[in-house]
LOTOR-45216 format. One record per residue (C-alpha): residue in three letters; x, y, z. Coordinates in steps of 0.05 Angstrom, whole numbers, plus 5000, padded with zeros to 4 digits. Last residue first. Example, Ala and Ser with C-alpha at 12.3 -4.5 7.8 and 13.67 -1.06 7.14 Angstrom:
<resn SER	c1 5273	c2 4979	c3 5143>
<resn ALA	c1 5246	c2 4910	c3 5156>
***
This chain:
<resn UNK	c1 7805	c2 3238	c3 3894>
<resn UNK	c1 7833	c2 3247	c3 3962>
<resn UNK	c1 7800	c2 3209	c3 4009>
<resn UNK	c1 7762	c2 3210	c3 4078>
<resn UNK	c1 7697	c2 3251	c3 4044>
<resn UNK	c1 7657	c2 3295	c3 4085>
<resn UNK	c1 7580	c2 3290	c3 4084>
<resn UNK	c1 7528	c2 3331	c3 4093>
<resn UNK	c1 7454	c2 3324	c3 4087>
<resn UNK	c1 7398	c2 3376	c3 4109>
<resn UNK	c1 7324	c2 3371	c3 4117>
<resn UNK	c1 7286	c2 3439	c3 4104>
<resn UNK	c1 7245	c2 3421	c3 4046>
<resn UNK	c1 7303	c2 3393	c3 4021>
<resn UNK	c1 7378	c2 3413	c3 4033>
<resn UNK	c1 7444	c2 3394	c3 4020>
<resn UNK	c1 7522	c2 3389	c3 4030>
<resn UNK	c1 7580	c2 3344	c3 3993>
<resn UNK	c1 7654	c2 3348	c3 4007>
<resn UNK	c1 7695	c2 3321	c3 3975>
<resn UNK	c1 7786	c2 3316	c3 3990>
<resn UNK	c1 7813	c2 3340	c3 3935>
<resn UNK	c1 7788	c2 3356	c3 3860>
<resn UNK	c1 7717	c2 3361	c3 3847>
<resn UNK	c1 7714	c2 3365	c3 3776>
<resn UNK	c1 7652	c2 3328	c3 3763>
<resn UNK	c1 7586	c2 3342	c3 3793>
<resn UNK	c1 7521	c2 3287	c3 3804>
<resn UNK	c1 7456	c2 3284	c3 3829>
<resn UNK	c1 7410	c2 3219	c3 3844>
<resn UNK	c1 7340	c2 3222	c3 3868>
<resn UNK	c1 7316	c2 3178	c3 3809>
<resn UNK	c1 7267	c2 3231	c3 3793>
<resn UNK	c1 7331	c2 3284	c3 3784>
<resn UNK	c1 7372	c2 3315	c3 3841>
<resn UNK	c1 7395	c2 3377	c3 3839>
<resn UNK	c1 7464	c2 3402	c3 3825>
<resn UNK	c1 7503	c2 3456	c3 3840>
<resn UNK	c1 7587	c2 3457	c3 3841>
<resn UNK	c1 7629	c2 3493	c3 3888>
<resn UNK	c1 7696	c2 3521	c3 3867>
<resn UNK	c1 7739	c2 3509	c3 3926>
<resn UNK	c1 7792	c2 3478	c3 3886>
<resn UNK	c1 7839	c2 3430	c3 3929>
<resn UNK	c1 7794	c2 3410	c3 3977>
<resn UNK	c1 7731	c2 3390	c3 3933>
<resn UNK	c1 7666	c2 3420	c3 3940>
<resn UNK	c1 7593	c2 3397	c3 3922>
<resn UNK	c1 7527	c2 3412	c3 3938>
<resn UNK	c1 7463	c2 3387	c3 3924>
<resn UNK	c1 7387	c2 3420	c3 3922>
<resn UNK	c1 7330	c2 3362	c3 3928>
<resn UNK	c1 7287	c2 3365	c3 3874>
<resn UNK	c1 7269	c2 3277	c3 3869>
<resn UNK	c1 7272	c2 3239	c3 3931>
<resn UNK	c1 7297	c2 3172	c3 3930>
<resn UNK	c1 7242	c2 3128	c3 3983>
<resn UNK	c1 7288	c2 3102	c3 4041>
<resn UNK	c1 7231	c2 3107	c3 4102>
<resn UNK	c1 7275	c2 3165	c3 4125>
<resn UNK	c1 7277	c2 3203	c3 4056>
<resn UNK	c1 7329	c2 3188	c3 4003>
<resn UNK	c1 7383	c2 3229	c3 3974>
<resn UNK	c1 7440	c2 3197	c3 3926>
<resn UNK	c1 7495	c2 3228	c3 3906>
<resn UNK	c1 7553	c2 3222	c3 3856>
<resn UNK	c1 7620	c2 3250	c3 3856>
<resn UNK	c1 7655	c2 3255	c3 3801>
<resn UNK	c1 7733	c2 3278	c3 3809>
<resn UNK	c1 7772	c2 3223	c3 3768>
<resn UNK	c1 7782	c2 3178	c3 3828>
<resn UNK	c1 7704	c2 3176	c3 3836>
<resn UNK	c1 7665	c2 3193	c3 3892>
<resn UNK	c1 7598	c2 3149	c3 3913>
<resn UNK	c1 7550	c2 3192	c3 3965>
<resn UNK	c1 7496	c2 3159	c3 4001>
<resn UNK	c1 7446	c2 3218	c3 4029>
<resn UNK	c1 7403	c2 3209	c3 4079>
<resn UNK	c1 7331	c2 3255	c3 4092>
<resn UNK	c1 7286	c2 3260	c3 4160>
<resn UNK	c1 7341	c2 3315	c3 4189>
<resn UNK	c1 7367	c2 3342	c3 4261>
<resn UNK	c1 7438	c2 3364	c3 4241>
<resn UNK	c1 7480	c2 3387	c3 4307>
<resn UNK	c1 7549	c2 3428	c3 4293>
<resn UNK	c1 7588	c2 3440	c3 4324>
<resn UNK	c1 7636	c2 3500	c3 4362>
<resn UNK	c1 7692	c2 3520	c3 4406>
<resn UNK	c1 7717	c2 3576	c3 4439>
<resn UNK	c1 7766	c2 3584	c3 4510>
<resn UNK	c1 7779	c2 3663	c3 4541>
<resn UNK	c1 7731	c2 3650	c3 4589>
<resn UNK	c1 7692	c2 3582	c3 4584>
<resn UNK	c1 7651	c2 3582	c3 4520>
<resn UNK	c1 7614	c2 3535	c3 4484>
<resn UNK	c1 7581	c2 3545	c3 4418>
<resn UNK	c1 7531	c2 3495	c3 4386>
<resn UNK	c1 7505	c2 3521	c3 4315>
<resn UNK	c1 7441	c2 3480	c3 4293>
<resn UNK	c1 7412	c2 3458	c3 4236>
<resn UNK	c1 7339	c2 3434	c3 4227>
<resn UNK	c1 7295	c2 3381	c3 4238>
<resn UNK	c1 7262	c2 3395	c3 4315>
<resn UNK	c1 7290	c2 3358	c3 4376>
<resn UNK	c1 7334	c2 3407	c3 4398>
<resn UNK	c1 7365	c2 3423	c3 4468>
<resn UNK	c1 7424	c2 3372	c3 4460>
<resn UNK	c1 7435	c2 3337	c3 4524>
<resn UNK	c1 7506	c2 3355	c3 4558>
<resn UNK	c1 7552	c2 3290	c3 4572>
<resn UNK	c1 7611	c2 3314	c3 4609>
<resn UNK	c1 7687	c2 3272	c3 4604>
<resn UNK	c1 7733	c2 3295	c3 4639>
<resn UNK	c1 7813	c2 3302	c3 4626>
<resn UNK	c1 7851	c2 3306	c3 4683>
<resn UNK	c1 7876	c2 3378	c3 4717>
<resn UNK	c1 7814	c2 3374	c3 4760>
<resn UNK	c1 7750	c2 3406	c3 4766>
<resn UNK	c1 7698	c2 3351	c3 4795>
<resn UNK	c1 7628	c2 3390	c3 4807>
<resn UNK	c1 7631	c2 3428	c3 4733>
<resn UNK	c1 7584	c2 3491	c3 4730>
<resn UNK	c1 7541	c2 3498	c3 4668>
<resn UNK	c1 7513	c2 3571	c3 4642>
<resn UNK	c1 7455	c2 3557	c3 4591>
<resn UNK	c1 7432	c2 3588	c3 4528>
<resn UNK	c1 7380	c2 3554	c3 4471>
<resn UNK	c1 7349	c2 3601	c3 4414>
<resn UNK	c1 7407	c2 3640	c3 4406>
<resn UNK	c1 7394	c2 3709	c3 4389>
<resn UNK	c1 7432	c2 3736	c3 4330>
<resn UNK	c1 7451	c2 3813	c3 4326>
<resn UNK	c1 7530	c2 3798	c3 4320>
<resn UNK	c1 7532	c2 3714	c3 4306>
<resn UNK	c1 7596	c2 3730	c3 4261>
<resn UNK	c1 7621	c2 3652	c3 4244>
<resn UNK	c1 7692	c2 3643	c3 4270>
<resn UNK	c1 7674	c2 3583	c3 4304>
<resn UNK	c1 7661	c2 3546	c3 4245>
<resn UNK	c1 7733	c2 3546	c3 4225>
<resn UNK	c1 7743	c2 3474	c3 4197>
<resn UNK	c1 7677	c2 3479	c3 4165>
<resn UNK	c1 7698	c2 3466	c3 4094>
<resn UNK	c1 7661	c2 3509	c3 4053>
<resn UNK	c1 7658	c2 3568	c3 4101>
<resn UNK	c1 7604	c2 3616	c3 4069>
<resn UNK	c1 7578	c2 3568	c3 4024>
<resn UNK	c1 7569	c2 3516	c3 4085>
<resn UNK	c1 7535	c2 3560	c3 4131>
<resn UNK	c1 7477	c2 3584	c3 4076>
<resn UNK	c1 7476	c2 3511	c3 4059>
<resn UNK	c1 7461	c2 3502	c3 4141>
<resn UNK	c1 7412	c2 3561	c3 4148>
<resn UNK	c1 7429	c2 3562	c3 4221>
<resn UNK	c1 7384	c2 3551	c3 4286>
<resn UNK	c1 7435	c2 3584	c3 4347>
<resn UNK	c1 7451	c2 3539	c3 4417>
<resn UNK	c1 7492	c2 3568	c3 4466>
<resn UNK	c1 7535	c2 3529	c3 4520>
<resn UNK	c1 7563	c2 3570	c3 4572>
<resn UNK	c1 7623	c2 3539	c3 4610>
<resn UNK	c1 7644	c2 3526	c3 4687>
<resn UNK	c1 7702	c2 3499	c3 4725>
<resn UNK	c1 7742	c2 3483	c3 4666>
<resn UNK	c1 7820	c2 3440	c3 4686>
<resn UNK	c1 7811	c2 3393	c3 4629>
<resn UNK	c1 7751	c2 3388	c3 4587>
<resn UNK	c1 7720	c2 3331	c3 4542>
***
């Protein structure tokens, strides 16, 4: 969506998405991450035809197809923002607790539970992050997690995430 943007420049930058997580646990800032020395694999200046003062609506096609994580930036003079695009053959299913458990469950595309898959969890309100993997069952589990969860993972390069709605 843009309002009033004659032209942007949409990079693209493969991240080490756990790596990304730790470092900002809740991804509300992403744009702030220090890219200094990194080339982005994708990078593309885009002129807008209709430039009005209305809000527009432009569909870009994302220029990854491969699993991985990937750090979108667009810029348009002084104006920054950022996403994130997860390309991954894994799915979690994630069941929190009131009392601050939060369980997980990873499975593969074709829905078989995949055991030794690294977990993450966060809560809101105490940014302590808690390590789990996931056992033959392909289930994981922290407790504590206090706030809002928030739930991030990797396995054999396939990533999850998840954000919770709640408080628990």
């Amino acid at each position: 969506r843009t309002k009033g943007l004659k032209n942007f420049e949409i990079k693209v930058y493969k991240v080490d998405f756990v790596i990304l997580c730790l470092s900002k646990t809740d991804l509300s800032n992403i744009r702030n991450v220090n890219l200094t020395g990194i080339k982005s694999s994708f990078s593309k200046k885009i002129t807008l035809n209709n430039v009005s003062d209305d809000i527009m609506v432009t569909s870009i096609e994302a220029p990854v197809k491969k699993k991985g994580a990937y750090l979108v930036v667009l810029k348009s003079d002084e104006l920054e923002t950022s996403g994130i695009i997860l390309i991954s053959n894994i799915r979690a299913e994630i069941q929190p607790d009131v009392s601050g458990r939060v369980r997980v469950l990873v499975r593969d595309k074709n829905g078989k539970r995949i055991a030794k898959a690294k977990t993450f969890f966060v809560g809101s309100y105490a940014k302590k992050v808690h390590r789990a993997t996931t056992d033959l069952r392909g289930f994981s589990e922290a407790e504590g997690v206090m706030g809002i969860p928030i739930v991030f993972g990797e396995y054999n390069g396939n990533y999850i995430f998840y954000r919770g709605r709640y408080v628990i």
